[in-house]
C-alpha positions in Angstrom: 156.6 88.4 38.4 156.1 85.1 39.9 157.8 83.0 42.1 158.7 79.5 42.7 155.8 77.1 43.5 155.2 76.0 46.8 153.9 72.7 47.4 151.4 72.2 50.6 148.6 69.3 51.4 145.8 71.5 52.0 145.0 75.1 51.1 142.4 77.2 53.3 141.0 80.4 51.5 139.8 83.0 54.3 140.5 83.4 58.0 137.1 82.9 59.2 135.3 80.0 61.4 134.4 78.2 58.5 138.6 77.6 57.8 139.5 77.9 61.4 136.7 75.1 62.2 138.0 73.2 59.4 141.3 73.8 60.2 141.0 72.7 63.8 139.1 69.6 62.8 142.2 68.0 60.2 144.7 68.4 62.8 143.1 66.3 64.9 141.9 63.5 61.8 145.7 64.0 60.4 148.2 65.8 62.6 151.2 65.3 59.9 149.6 67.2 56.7 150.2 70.6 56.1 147.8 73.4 56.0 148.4 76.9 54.7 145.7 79.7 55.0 145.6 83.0 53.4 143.6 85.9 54.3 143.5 88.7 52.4 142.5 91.1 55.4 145.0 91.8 58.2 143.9 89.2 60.7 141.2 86.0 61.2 137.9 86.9 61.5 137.4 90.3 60.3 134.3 90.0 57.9 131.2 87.8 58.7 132.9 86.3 61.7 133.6 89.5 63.3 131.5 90.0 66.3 130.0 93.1 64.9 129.0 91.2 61.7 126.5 89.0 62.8 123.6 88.5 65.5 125.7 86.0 67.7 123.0 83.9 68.1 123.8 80.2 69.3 121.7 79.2 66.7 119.7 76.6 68.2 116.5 77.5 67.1 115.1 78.0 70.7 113.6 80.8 69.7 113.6 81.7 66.0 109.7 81.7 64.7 111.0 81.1 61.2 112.1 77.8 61.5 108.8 76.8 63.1 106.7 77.4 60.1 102.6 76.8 60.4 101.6 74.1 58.3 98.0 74.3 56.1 96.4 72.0 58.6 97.4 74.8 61.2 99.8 72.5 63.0 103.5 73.4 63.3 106.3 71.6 61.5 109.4 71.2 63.8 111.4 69.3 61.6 114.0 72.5 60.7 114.4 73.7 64.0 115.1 69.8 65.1 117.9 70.1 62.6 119.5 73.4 63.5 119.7 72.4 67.0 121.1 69.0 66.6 123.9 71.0 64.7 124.5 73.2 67.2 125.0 70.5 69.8 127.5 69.4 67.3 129.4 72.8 67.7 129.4 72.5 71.3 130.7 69.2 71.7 133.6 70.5 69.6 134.1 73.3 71.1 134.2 71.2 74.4 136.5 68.8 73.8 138.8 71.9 72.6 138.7 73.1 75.7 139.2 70.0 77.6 142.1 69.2 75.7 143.3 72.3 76.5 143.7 73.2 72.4 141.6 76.5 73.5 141.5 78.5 76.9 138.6 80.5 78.5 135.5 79.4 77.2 133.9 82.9 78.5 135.3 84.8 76.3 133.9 83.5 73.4 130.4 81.6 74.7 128.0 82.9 77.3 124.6 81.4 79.2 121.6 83.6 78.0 117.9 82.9 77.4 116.1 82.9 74.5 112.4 84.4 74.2 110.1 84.3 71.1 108.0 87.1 71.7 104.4 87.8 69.7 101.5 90.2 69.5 98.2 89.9 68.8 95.9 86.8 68.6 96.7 84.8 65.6 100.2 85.0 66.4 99.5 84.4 69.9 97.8 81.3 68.7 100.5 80.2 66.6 102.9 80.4 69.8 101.5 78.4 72.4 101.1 75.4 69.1 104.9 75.7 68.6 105.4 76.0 72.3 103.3 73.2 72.5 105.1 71.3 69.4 108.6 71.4 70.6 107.7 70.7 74.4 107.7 66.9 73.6 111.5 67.3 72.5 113.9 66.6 74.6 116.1 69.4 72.7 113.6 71.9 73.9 113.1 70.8 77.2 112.5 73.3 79.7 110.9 75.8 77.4 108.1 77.8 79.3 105.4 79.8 77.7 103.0 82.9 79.2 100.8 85.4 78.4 100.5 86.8 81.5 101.8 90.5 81.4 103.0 90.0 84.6 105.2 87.2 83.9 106.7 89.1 80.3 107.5 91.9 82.8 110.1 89.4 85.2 111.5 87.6 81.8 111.8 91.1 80.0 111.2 94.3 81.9 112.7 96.3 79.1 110.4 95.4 76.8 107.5 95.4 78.7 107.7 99.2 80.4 105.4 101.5 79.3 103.7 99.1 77.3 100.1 100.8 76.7 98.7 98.4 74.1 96.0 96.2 75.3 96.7 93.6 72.3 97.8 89.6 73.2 101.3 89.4 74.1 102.8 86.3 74.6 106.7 84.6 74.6 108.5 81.7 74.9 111.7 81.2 77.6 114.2 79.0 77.5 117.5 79.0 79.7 119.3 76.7 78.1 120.3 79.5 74.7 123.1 80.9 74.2 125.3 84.0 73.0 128.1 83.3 71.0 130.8 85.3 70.4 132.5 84.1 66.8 135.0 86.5 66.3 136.6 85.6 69.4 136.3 82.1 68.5 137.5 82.0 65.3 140.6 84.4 66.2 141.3 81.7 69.2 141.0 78.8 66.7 143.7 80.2 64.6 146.0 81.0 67.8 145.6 77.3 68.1 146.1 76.7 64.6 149.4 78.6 64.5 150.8 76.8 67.4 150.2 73.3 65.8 152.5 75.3 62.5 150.0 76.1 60.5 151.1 78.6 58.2 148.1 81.5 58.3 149.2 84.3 55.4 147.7 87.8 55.9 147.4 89.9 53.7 147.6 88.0 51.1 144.4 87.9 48.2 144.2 84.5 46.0 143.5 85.6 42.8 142.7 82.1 40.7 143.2 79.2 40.5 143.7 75.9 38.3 143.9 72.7 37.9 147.3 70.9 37.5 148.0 67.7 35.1 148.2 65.5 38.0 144.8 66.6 39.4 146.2 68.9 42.0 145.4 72.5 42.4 147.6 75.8 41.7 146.4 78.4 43.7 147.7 81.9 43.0 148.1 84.2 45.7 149.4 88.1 45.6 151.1 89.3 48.8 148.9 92.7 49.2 152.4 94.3 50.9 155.1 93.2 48.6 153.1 92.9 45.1 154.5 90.0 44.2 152.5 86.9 43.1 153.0 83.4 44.7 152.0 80.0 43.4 150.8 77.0 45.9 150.3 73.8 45.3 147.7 71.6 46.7 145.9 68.5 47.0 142.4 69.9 48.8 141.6 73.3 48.5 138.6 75.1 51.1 137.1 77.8 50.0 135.8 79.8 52.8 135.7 83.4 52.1 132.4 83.8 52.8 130.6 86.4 50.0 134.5 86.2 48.1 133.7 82.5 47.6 131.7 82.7 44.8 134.1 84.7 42.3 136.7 82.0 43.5 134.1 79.0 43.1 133.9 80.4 39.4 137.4 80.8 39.0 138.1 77.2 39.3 136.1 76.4 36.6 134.7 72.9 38.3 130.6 72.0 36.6 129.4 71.9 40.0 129.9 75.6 40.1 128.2 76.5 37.2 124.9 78.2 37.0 125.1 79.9 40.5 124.8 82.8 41.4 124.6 85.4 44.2 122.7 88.1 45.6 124.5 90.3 48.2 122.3 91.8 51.3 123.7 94.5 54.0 122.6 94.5 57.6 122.3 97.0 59.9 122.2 97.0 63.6 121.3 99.8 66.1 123.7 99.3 69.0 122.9 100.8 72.4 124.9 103.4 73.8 123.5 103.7 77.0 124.6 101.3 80.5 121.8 102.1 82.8 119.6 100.7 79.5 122.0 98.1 78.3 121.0 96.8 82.6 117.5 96.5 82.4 117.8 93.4 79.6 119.5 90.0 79.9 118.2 87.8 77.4 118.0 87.7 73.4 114.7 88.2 72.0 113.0 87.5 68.7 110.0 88.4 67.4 107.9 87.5 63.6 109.4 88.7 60.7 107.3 90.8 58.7 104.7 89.9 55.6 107.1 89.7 53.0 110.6 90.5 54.7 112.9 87.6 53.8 113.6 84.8 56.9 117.0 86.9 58.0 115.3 90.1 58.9 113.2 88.7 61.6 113.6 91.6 64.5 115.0 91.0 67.7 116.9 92.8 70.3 119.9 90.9 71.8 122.1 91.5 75.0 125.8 90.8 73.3 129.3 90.0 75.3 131.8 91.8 73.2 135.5 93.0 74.2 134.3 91.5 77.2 131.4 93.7 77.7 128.0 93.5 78.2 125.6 95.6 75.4 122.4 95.4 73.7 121.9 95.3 69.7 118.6 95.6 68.3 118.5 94.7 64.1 118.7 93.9 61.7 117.7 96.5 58.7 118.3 94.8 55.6 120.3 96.8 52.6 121.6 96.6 49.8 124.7 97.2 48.2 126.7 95.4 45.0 129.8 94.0 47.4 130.2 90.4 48.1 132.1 91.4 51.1 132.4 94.5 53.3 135.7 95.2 51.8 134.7 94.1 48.7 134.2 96.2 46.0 131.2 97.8 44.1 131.8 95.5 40.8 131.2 92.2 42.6 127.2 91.8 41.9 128.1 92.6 38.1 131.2 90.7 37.6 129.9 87.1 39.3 127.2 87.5 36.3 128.5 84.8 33.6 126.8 83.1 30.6 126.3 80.0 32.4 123.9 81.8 35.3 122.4 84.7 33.7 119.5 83.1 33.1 119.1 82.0 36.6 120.2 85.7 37.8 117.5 87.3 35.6 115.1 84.6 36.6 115.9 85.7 40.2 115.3 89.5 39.4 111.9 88.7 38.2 111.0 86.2 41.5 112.0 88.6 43.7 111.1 91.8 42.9 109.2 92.1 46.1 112.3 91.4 48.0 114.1 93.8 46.0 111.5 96.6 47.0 111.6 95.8 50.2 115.4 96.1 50.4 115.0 99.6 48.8 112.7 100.7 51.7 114.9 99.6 54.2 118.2 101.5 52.4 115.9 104.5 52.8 114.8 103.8 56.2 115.7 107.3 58.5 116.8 106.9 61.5 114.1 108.1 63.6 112.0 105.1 61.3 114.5 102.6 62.7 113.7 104.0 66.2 110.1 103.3 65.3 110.7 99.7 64.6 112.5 99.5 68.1 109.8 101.5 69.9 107.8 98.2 69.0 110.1 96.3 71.3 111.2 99.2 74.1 108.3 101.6 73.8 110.1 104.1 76.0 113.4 104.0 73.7 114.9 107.2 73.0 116.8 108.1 70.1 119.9 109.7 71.9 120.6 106.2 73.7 121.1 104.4 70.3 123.9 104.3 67.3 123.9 102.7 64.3 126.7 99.9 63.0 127.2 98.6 59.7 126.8 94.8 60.4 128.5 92.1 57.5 127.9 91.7 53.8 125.6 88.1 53.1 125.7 86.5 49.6 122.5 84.7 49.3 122.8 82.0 46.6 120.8 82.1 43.5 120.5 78.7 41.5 117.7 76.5 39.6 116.6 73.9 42.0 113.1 71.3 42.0 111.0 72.6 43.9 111.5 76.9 43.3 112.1 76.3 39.6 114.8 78.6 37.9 116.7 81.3 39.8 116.0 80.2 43.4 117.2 82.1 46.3 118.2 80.4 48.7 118.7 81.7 52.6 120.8 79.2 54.2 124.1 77.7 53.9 125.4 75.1 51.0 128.5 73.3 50.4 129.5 72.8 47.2 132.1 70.4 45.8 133.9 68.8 42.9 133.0 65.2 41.7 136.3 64.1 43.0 136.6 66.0 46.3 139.5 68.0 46.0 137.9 71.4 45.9 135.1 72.4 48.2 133.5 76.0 48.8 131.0 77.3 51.3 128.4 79.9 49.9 125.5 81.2 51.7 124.7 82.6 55.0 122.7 82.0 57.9 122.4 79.9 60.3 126.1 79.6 58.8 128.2 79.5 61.9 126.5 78.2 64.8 126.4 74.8 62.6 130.0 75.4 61.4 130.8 72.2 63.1 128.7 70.1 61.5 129.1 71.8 57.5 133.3 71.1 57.9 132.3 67.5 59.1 130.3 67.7 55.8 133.0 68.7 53.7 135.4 66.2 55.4 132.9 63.1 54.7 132.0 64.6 51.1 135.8 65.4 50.3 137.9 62.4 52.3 135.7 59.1 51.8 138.3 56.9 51.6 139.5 58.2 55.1 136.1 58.3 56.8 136.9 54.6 58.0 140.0 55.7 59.7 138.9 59.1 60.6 135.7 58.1 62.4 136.8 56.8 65.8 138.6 60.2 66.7 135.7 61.9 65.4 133.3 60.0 67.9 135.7 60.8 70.2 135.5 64.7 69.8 131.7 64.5 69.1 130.4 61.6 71.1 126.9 61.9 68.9 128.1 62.0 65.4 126.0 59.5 63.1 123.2 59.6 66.2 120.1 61.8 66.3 119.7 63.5 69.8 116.4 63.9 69.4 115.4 60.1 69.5 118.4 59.4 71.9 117.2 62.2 74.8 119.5 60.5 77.5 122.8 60.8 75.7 121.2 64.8 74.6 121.1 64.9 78.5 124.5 63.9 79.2 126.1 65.7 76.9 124.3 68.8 77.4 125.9 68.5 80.8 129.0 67.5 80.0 129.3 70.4 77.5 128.0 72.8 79.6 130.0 72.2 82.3 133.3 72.5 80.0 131.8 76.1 78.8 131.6 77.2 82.0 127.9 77.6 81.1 125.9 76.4 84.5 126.5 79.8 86.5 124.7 82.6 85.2 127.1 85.3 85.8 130.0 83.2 86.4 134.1 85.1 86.2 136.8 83.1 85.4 139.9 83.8 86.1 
């Protein structure tokens, strides 16, 4: 059965911070259209939002070694982590100016003040350190990073890791104060309170299930309530696609070129989470170490203190895995249904590149437990099994398409927007360093999607991110003063600061 079709300016697909970012960002540019969301789970931010699902990381690549990579003239290139980190700051002027509007309460509940270390072993790697250290030293967005090798220095910034250590093999890290730890399940579930007080409508519970184009250029969205049965029908002019590994079916669905010849590969994470309080004490600080040989760029080990439910714990992960959903609640068809005519090719392509990845993925699904403990023993030597459990972290599509320079059936590792010639669909597919630069990938979509407005549009958006269209890196007093500024709105300046 269907019912009567509902007509809406702008339809948002999934409840996570991709929509609730994007969400939060039209209301400001246009306060008058409206915005419907459905979500086929039971509230926002349930799959690769949830705070279980994903490392947390204020990606700001302070201390991630894979966006640093060595160059064959053995110098480091900075240029990605420059990137990543201007994006971030992006984020946090947003997420500033929500708060000094008042738009969203209590910063602390969903960002926290936490170093970042990049810790190494062994000489080459050692080596390769103190050149990064050195690299990003000269950048003002890295300022106040501090390197050692000195045992006795690792032991104040990390004495978790450094107890018991026996091996007399180089050590060395990185600090830097200035990281953070961000909770995005709490923000994206506080974006959407927000969202629902300025009457947008968010649908639970409710799958789409295609869409179409309409003679006038428009898009009918079909939508099946998941409590009643019934089918609905919206109408819209702009529709998002953000349901993170469900985006691609959808992307398919509409049938748009620009969709054609993708495909995805999903990967599972796991994360041992630390049971223990008197352990979860001894470390305050997220650390990362080298990924290694032939482990893709998202399993790079480290072993994070996390604020969740509003307490302090201690993940170390992730162990990659494999299994044929596109989302956690997906279902076991997904990987076999997304293959097509139009990307077979690149899929099989793919399955040939990356058969090393693919055996890799199958050692890790095997992985015991007490081989996971090994892996952590390389970070806490003295860690005992009966301290640690075990979560099921969030389901990543990696994208799989033909590109220049990796020739046909690439796969890609970070996040890509892709959109119809004339801007009236868009969907997000990917995954990492996904939402940390969620911020900047909606202002993408808005500028790739709403040209005609961009004129119009771009004073408020100055005004909500005072350095849009400037690089911080050649500007270091304006990265200074809004550092400040943003920090001082997060409540990010005292270390173990309560809020009431």
């Amino acid at each position: 059965m269907s019912s009567v079709q509902n007509k809406t300016d702008i339809i948002l697909i999934g409840a996570g911070i991709m929509s609730a970012t994007l969400g939060s960002l039209l209301k400001e540019l246009a306060p008058d259209w409206e915005i419907k969301v459905f979500e086929k789970l039971g509230q926002a931010g349930e799959e690769s939002s949830n705070e279980w699902n994903n490392a947390g990381t204020g990606h700001s690549a302070l201390c991630e070694l894979n966006y640093t990579p060595e160059k064959p003239d053995g110098s480091i290139d900075i240029t990605k982590a420059i990137r990543v980190n201007e994006q971030f700051q992006i984020s946090r002027q947003f997420w500033a100016y929500l708060v000094n509007s008042q738009l969203i309460r209590n910063p602390r509940e969903f960002i926290m003040p936490l170093p970042h270390i990049s810790l190494v072993q062994g000489k080459d790697n050692v080596e390769f350190l103190k050149k990064r250290f050195e690299a990003l030293s000269d950048n003002p967005l890295f300022k106040g990073m501090e390197f050692s090798d000195d045992p006795e220095k690792l032991k104040e910034w990390m004495p978790l890791i450094m107890n018991d250590r026996t091996s007399d093999e180089p050590i060395a890290a990185t600090k830097i104060d200035s990281g953070t730890d961000v909770n995005f399940g709490a923000l994206t579930r506080m974006l959407f309170e927000h969202l629902e007080e300025q009457n947008v409508a968010v649908n639970y519970r409710h799958s789409v299930e295609g869409m179409k184009r309409t003679d006038d250029g428009q898009w009918e969205v079909k939508v099946r309530n998941l409590d009643s049965g019934s089918i609905e029908r919206h109408i819209a002019r702009f529709v998002f696609i953000g349901g993170g590994g469900g985006s691609l079916p959808l992307l398919q669905k509409s049938g748009i070129p620009e969709g054609k010849g993708i495909g995805g590969f999903p990967v599972s994470g796991l994360f041992m989470v630390c049971n223990n309080p008197e352990v979860v004490e001894q470390h305050y600080a997220k650390v990362y170490g080298k990924a290694k040989v032939g482990a893709p760029p998202m399993s790079v080990p480290h072993l994070d203190t996390r604020f969740i439910d509003g307490k302090r714990t201690l993940l170390f992960g992730p162990f990659a895995g494999f299994s044929p959903k596109f989302l956690k609640t997906g279902s076991n068809l997904d990987l076999i249904s997304s293959i097509k005519l139009h990307n077979i090719l690149t899929m099989l392509a793919a399955g040939v590149k990356n058969l090393s990845l693919t055996k890799y993925l199958i050692q890790q699904v095997m992985l015991s437990k007490e081989q996971r403990m090994e892996e952590l023993r390389e970070f806490i030597p003295n860690a005992k099994s009966e301290d640690w459990d075990i979560v099921v972290a969030g389901q990543r599509v990696q994208v799989i398409k033909d590109t220049e320079a990796g020739g046909k059936g690439t796969l890609q590792f970070g996040t890509e927007v892709v959109s119809s010639e004339d801007g009236s669909v868009a969907a997000l597919l990917g995954a990492s360093p996904g939402a940390s630069t969620a911020v900047h990938v909606m202002l993408e979509v808005i500028e790739k999607c709403f040209p005609d407005r961009m004129p119009e549009w771009e004073p408020k958006i100055k005004e909500m991110i005072p350095s849009y269209g400037v690089s911080l890196a050649e500007n270091p007093e304006l990265f200074e003063e809004l550092h400040t500024s943003t920090a001082l709105a997060l409540g990010l300046n005292e270390k173990e600061a309560v809020h009431s």
